[in-house]
DOMI-572107 format. One record per residue (C-alpha): residue number from 0; residue in three letters; chain; x, z, y. Coordinates in nm, 4 decimals. Layout:
BEGIN
{seq: NUM&type: ala&mol: A&X: X&Z: Z&Y: Y}
...
This chain:
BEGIN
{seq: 0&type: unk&mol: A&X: 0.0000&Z: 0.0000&Y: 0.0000}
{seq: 1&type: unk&mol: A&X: 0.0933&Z: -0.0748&Y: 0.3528}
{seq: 2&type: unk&mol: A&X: 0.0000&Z: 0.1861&Y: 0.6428}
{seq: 3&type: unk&mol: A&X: 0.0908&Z: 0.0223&Y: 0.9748}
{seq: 4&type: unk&mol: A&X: -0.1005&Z: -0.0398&Y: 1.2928}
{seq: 5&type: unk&mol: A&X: 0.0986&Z: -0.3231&Y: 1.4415}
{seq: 6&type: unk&mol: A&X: -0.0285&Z: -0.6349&Y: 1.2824}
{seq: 7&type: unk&mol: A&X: 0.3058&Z: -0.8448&Y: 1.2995}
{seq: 8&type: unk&mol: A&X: 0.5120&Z: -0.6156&Y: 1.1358}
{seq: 9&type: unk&mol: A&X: 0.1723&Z: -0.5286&Y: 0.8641}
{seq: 10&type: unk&mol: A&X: 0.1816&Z: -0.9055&Y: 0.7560}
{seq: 11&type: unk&mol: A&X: 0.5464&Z: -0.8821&Y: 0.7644}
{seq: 12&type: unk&mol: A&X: 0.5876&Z: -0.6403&Y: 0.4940}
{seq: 13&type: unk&mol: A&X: 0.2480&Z: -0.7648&Y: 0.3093}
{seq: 14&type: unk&mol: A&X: 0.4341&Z: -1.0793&Y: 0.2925}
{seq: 15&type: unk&mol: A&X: 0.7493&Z: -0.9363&Y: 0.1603}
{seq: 16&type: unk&mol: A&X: 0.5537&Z: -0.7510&Y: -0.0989}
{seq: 17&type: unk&mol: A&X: 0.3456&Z: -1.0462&Y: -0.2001}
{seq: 18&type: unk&mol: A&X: 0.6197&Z: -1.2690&Y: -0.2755}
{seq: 19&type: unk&mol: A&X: 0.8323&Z: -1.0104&Y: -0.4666}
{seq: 20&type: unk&mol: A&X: 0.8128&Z: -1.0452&Y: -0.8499}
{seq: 21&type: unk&mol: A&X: 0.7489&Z: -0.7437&Y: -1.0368}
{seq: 22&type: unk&mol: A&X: 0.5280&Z: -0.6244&Y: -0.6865}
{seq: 23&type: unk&mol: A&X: 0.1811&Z: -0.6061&Y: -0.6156}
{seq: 24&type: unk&mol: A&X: -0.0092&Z: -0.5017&Y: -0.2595}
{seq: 25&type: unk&mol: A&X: -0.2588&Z: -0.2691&Y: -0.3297}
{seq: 26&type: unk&mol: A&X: -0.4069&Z: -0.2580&Y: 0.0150}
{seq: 27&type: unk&mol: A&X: -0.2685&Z: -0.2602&Y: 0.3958}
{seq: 28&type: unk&mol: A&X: -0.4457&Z: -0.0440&Y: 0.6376}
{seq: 29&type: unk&mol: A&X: -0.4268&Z: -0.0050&Y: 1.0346}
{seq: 30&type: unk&mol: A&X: -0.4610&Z: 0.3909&Y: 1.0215}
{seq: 31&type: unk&mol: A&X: -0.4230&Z: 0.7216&Y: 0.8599}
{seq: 32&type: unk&mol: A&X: -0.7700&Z: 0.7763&Y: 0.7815}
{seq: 33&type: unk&mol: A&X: -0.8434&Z: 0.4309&Y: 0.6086}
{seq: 34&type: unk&mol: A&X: -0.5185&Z: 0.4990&Y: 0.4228}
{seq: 35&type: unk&mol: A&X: -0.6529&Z: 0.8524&Y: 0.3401}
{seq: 36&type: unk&mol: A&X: -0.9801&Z: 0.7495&Y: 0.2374}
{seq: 37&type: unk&mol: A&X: -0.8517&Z: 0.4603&Y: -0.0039}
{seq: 38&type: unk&mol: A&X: -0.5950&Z: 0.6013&Y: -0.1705}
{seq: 39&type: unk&mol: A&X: -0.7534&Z: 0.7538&Y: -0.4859}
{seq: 40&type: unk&mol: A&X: -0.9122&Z: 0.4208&Y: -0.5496}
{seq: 41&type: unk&mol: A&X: -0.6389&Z: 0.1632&Y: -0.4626}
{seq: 42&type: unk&mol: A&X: -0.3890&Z: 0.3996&Y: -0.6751}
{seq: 43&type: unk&mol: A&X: -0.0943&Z: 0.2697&Y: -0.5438}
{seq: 44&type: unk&mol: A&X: 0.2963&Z: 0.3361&Y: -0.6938}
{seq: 45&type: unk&mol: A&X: 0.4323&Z: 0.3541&Y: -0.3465}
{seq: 46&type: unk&mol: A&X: 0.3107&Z: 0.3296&Y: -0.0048}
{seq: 47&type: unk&mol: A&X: 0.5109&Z: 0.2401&Y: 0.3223}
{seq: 48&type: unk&mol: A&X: 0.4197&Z: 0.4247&Y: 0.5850}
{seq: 49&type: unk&mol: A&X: 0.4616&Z: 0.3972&Y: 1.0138}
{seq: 50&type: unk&mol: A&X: 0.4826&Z: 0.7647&Y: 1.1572}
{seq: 51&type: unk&mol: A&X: 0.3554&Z: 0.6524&Y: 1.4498}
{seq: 52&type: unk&mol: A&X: -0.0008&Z: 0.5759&Y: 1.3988}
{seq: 53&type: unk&mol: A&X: -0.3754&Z: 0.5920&Y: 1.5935}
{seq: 54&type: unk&mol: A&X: -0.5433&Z: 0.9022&Y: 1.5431}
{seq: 55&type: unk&mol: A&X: -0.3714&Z: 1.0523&Y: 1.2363}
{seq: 56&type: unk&mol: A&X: 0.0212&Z: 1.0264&Y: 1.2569}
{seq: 57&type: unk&mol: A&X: 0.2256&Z: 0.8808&Y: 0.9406}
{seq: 58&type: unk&mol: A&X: 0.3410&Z: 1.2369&Y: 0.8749}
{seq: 59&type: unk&mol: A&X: -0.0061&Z: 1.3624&Y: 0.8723}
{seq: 60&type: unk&mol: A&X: -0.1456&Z: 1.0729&Y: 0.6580}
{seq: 61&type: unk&mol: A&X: 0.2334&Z: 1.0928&Y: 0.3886}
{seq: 62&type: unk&mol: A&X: 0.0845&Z: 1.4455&Y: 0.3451}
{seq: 63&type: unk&mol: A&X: -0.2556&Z: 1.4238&Y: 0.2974}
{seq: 64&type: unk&mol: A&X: -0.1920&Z: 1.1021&Y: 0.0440}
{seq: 65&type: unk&mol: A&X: 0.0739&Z: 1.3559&Y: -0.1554}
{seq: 66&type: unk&mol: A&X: -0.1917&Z: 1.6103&Y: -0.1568}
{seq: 67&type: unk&mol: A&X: -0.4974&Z: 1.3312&Y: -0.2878}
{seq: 68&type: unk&mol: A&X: -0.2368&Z: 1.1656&Y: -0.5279}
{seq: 69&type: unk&mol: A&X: 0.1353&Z: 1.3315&Y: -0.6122}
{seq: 70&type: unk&mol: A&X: 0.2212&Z: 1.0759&Y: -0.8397}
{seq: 71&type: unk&mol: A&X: 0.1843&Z: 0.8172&Y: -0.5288}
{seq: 72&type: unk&mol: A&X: 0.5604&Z: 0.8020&Y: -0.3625}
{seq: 73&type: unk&mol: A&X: 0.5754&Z: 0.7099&Y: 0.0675}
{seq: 74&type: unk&mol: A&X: 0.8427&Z: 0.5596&Y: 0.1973}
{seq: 75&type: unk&mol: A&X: 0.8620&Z: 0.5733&Y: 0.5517}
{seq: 76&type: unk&mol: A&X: 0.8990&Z: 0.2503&Y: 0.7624}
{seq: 77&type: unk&mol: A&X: 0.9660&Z: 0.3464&Y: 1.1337}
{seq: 78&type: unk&mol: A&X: 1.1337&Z: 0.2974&Y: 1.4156}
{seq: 79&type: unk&mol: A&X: 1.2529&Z: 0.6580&Y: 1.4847}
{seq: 80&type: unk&mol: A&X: 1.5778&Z: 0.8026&Y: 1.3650}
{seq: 81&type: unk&mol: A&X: 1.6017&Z: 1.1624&Y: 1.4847}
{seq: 82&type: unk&mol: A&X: 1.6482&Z: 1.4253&Y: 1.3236}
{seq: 83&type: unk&mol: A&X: 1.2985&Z: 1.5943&Y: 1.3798}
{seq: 84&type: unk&mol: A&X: 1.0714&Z: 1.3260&Y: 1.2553}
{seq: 85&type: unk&mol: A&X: 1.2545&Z: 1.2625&Y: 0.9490}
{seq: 86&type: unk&mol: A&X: 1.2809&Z: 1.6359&Y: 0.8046}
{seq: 87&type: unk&mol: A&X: 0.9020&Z: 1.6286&Y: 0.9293}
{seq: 88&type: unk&mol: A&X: 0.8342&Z: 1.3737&Y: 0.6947}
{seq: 89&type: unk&mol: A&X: 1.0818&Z: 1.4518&Y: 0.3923}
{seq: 90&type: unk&mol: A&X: 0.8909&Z: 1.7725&Y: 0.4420}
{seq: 91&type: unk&mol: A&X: 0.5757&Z: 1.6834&Y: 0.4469}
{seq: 92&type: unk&mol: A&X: 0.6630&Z: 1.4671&Y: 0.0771}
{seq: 93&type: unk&mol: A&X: 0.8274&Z: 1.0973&Y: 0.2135}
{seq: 94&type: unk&mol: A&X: 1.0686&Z: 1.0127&Y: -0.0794}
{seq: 95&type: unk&mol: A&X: 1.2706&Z: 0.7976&Y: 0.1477}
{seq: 96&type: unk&mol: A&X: 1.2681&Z: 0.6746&Y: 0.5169}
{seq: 97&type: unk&mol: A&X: 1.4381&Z: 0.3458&Y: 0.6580}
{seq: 98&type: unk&mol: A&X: 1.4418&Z: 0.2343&Y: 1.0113}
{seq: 99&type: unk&mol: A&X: 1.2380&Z: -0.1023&Y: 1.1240}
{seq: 100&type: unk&mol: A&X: 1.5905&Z: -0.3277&Y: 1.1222}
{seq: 101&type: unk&mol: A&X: 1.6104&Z: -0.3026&Y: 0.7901}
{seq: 102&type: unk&mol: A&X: 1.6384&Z: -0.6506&Y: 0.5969}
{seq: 103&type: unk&mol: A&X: 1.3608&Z: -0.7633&Y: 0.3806}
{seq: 104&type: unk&mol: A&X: 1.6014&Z: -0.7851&Y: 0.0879}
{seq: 105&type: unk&mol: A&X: 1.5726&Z: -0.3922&Y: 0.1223}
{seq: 106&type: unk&mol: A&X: 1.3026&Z: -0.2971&Y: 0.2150}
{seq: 107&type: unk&mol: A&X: 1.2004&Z: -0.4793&Y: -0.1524}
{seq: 108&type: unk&mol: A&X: 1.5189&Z: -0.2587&Y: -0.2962}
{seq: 109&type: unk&mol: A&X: 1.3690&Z: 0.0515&Y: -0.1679}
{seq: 110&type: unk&mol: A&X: 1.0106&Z: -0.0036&Y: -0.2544}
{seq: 111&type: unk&mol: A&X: 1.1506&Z: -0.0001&Y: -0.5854}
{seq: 112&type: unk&mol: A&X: 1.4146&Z: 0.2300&Y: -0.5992}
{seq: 113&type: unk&mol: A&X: 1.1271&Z: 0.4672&Y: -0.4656}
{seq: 114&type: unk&mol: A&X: 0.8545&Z: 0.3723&Y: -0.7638}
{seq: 115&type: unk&mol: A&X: 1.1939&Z: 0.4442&Y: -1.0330}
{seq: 116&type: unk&mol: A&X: 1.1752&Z: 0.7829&Y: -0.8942}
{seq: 117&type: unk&mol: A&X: 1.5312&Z: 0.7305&Y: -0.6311}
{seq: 118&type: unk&mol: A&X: 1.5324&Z: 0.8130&Y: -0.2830}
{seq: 119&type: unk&mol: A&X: 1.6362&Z: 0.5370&Y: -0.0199}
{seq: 120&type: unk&mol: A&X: 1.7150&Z: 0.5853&Y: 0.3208}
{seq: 121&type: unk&mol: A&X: 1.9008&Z: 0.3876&Y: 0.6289}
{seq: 122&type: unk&mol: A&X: 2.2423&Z: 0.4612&Y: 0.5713}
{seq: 123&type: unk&mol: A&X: 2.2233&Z: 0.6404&Y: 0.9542}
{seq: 124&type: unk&mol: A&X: 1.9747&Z: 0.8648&Y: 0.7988}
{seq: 125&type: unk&mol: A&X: 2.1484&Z: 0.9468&Y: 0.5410}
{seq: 126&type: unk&mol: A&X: 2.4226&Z: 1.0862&Y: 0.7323}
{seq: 127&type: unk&mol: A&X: 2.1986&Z: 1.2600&Y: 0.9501}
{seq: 128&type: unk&mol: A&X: 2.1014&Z: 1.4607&Y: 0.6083}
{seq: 129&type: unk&mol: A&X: 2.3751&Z: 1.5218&Y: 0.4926}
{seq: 130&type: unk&mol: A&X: 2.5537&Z: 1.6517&Y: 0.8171}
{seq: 131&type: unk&mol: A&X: 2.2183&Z: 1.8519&Y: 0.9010}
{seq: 132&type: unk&mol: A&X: 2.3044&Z: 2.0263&Y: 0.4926}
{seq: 133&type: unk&mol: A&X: 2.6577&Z: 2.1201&Y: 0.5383}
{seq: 134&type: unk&mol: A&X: 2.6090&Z: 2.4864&Y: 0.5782}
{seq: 135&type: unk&mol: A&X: 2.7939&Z: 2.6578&Y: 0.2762}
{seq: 136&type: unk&mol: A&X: 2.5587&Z: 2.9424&Y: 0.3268}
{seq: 137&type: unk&mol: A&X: 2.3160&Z: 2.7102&Y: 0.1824}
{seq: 138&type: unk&mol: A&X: 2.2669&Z: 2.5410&Y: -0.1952}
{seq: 139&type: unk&mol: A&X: 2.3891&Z: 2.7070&Y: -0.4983}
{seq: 140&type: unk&mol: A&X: 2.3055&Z: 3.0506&Y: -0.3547}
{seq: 141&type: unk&mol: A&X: 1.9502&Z: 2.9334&Y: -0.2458}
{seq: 142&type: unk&mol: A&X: 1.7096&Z: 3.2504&Y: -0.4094}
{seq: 143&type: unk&mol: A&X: 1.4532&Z: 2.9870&Y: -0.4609}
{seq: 144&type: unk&mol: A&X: 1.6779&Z: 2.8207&Y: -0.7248}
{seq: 145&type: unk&mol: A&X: 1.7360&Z: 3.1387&Y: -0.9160}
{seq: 146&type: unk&mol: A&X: 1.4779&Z: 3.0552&Y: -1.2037}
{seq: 147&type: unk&mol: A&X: 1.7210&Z: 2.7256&Y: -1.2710}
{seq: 148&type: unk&mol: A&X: 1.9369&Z: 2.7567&Y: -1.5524}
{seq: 149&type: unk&mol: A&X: 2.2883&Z: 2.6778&Y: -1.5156}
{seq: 150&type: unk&mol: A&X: 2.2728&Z: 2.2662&Y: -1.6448}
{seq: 151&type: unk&mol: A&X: 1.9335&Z: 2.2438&Y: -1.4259}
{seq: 152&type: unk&mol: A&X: 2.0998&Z: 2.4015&Y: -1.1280}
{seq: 153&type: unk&mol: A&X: 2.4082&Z: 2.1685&Y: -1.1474}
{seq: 154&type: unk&mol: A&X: 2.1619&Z: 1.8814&Y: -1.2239}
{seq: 155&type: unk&mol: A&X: 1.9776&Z: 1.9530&Y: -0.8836}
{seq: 156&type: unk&mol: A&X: 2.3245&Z: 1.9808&Y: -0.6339}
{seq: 157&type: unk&mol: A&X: 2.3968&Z: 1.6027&Y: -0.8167}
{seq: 158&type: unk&mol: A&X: 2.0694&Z: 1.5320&Y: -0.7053}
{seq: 159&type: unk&mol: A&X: 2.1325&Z: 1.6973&Y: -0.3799}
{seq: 160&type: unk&mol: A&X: 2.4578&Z: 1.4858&Y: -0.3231}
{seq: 161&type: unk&mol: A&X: 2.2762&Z: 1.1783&Y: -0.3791}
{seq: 162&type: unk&mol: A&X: 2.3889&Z: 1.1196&Y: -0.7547}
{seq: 163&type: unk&mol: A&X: 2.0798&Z: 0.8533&Y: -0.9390}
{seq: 164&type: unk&mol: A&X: 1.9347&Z: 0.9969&Y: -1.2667}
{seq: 165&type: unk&mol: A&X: 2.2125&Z: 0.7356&Y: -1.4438}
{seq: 166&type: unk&mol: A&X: 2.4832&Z: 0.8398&Y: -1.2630}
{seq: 167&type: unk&mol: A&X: 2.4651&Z: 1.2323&Y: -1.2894}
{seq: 168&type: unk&mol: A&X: 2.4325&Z: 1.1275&Y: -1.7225}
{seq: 169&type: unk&mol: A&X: 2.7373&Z: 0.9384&Y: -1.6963}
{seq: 170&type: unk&mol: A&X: 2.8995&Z: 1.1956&Y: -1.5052}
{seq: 171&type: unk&mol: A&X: 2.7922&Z: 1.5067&Y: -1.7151}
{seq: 172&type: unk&mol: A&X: 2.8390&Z: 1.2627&Y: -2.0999}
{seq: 173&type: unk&mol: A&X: 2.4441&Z: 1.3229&Y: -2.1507}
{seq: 174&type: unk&mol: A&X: 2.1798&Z: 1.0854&Y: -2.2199}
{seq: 175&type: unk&mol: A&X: 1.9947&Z: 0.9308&Y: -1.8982}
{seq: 176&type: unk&mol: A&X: 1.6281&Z: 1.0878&Y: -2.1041}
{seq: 177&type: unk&mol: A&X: 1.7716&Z: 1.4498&Y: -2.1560}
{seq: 178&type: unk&mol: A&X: 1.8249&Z: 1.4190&Y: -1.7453}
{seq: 179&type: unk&mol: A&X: 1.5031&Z: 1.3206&Y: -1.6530}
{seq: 180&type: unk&mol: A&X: 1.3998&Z: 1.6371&Y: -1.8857}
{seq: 181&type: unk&mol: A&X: 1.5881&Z: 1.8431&Y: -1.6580}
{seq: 182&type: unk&mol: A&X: 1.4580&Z: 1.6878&Y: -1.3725}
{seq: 183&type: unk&mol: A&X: 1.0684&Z: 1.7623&Y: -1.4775}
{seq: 184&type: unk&mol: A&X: 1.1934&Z: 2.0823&Y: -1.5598}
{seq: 185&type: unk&mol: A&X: 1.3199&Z: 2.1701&Y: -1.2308}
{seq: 186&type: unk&mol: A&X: 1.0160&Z: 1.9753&Y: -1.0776}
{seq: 187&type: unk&mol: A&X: 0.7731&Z: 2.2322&Y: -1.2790}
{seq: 188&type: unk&mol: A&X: 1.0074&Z: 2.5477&Y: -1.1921}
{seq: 189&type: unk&mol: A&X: 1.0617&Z: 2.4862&Y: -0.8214}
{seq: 190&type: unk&mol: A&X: 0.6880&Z: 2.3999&Y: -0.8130}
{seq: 191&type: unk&mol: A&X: 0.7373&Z: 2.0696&Y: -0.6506}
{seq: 192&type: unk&mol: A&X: 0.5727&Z: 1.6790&Y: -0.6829}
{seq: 193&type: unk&mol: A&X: 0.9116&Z: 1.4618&Y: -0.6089}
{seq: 194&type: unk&mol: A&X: 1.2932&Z: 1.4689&Y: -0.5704}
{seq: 195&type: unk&mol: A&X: 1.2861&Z: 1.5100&Y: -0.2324}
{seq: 196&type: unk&mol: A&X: 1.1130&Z: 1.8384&Y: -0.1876}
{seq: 197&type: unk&mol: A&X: 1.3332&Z: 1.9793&Y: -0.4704}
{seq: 198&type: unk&mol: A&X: 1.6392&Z: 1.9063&Y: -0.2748}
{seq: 199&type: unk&mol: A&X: 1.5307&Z: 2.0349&Y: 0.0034}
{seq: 200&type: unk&mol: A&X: 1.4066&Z: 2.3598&Y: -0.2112}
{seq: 201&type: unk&mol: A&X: 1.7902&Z: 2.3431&Y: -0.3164}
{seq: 202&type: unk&mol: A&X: 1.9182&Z: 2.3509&Y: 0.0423}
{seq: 203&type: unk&mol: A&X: 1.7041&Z: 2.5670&Y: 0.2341}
């Protein structure tokens, strides 16, 4: 699904969508609300959403579609790159953000690195993250990580670090299944719905 008010850059990414094998448009929608209220129905994988919407903000509307559907992923398409509206929407349950000059080759990547369960982001972004993280009071000593168990809490900082499912089994010589176990796991302990809230569990 597409959630974005401006109508060029709408068709734009319906467009993109349309002509990608393996990817289907489920519905595009002007505002929040619509988005909201067709959700359930439409049952999209992923949806992109603007923050900066009529009436309901993309924040607003990447919360209330986490709450109506977990299993649905957002990926936020926007033109701001500050710090406060991107924790706002990792927060609020975005599994990855890029800014509006990102390629269409990309945008296509992400969508789908997003429905296999990664977490894209402009590589600006990504900095921003991880510069906003390095606090060594924070992480491994995080209270709300306690119930982990040792593999599940070294699992999580991999995550944290920005380690794919494939690479952290390479890495620790296990099988790519036994660390998506882990991961649901640690979803089901830290009593969160994607990656992204569980490493931001982790860190703060």
């Amino acid at each position: 699904m597409v959630v974005e008010d401006d109508a060029e850059i709408c068709g734009m990414l319906s467009r993109v969508i349309d002509r990608s094998p393996g990817l289907r448009l489920a519905g595009e929608f002007h505002t929040g609300e619509d988005a909201v209220a067709a959700v359930e129905k439409a049952m999209p994988d992923v949806v992109v959403m603007d923050i900066q919407l009529p009436g309901m903000s993309g924040i607003e509307c990447t919360r209330a579609i986490r709450e109506a559907r977990p299993e649905t992923q957002v990926l936020v398409f926007t033109v701001f790159g500050d710090s406060q509206h991107v924790f706002e929407a990792l927060k609020a349950g975005a599994s990855g953000y890029l800014l509006k000059r990102t390629s269409r080759a990309e945008i296509v990547e992400a969508i789908e690195l997003v429905r296999d369960g990664g977490a894209p982001m402009s590589s600006g972004i990504a900095r921003l993250v991880v510069e906003s993280f390095r606090n060594p009071a924070k992480g491994a000593g995080n209270a709300a990580c306690e119930c982990l168990s040792p593999r599940e809490e070294q699992i999580l900082g991999l995550l944290a670090k920005g380690f794919l499912a494939k690479e952290i089994a390479d890495q620790l010589s296990i099988s790519f299944f036994t660390v998506r176990f882990h991961i649901r796991k640690i979803y089901e302990k830290l009593h969160v719905r994607s990656k992204t809230e569980a490493i931001l569990k982790y860190l703060g």
